[in-house]
N, C-alpha and C positions, 0 to 999 in steps of 0.2 A: 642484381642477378640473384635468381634464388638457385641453391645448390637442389638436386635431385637426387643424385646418386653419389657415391665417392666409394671407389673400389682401392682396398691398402696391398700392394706389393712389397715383400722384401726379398731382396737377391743380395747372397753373400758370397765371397770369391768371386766378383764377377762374370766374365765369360766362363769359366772354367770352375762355377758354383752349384751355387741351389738356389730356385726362385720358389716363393709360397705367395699363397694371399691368406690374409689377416682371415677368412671365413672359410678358408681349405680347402675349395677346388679344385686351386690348382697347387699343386708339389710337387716340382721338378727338378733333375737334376739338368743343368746344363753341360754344353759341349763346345768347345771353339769348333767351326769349319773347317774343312782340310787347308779350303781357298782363303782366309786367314791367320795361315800357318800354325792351325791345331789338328788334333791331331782324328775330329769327324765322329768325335763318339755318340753314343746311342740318346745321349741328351738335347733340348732344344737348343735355338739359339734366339737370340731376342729377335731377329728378322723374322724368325717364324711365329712367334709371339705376336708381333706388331702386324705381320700380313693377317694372321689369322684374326686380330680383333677386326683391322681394316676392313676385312673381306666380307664379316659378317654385318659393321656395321653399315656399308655402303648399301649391302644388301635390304638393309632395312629402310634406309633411305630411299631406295629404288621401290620397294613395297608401296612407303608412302605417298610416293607422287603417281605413282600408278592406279593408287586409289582414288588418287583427284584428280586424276584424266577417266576412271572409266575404264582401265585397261587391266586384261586379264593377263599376267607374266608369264603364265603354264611355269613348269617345274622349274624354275631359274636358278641360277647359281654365279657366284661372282667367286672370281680366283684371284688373290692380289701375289705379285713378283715382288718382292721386296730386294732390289741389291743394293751391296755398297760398292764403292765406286772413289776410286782415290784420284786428287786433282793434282796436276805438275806440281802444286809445292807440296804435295805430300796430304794435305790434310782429304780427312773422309769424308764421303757423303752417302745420304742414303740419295734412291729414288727407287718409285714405285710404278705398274702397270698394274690395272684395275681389269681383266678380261671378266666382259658378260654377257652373261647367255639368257637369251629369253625367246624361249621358243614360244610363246604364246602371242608374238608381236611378230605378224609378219611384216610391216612396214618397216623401212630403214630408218624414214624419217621420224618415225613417233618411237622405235628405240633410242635414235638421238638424242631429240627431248627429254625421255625419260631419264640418261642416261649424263645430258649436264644438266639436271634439275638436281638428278639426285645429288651431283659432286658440289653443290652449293647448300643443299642442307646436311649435308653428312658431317656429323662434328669431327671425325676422324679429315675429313677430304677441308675442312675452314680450317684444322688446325695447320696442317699443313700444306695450303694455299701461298706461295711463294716464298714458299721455305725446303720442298722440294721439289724436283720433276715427278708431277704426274701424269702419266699418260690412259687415256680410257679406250678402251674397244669393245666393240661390239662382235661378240663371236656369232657366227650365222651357220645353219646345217646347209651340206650343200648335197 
């Protein structure tokens, strides 16, 4: 396997810290959730971190097979829901909703396609390929 990229994160104090990357884009203060019994402050939290890389990289995924179908996306946008989700014995899980919008696809069928093509090359969507619940949709103007 050849490496391509490798992006360096450090977050200290955990939820209730500071995340950077080694090249400085990102420098944040984090926040627990209210709905994790903190206290909601103006900081991120790693769900939001993880939908927002999700969301953009699925998105790109989506570009990609679009390209080799032939298929014009018009303005598209994908939204990922990232929750956690505690199981009877207590322990956490995430899982995730992929909502996307493609107004440039009138068919339903060929948003499908496009839509579990992309969730098979998306390196975000094989990493966690039964490791959590994903769910995909297709949002449609009505």
């Amino acid at each position: 396997m050849k490496t391509l990229y490798t992006a360096k994160a450090t977050a200290t104090g955990g939820r209730k810290g500071h995340v950077k990357t080694e090249d400085g884009p990102i420098d944040l203060p984090l926040s627990m959730p209210k709905g994790l019994g903190g206290d909601g402050g103006d900081g991120v939290n790693p769900e939001q971190l993880f939908g927002s890389a999700y969301s953009a990289c699925f998105g790109s995924a989506l570009s990609l097979v679009a390209e080799k179908h032939k298929v014009d996306l018009g303005d598209f946008s994908v939204t990922a829901h990232i929750s956690i989700n505690q199981e009877e014995d207590g322990n956490l899980l995430l899982s995730a909703v992929l909502d996307s919008y493609l107004p440039g696809v009138s068919e339903i069928e060929t948003a499908e396609t496009l839509v579990n093509e992309a969730h098979v090359v998306c390196p975000f969507s094989r990493a966690t390929r039964d490791n959590i619940d994903v769910t995909l949709n297709i949002l449609r103007d009505e």
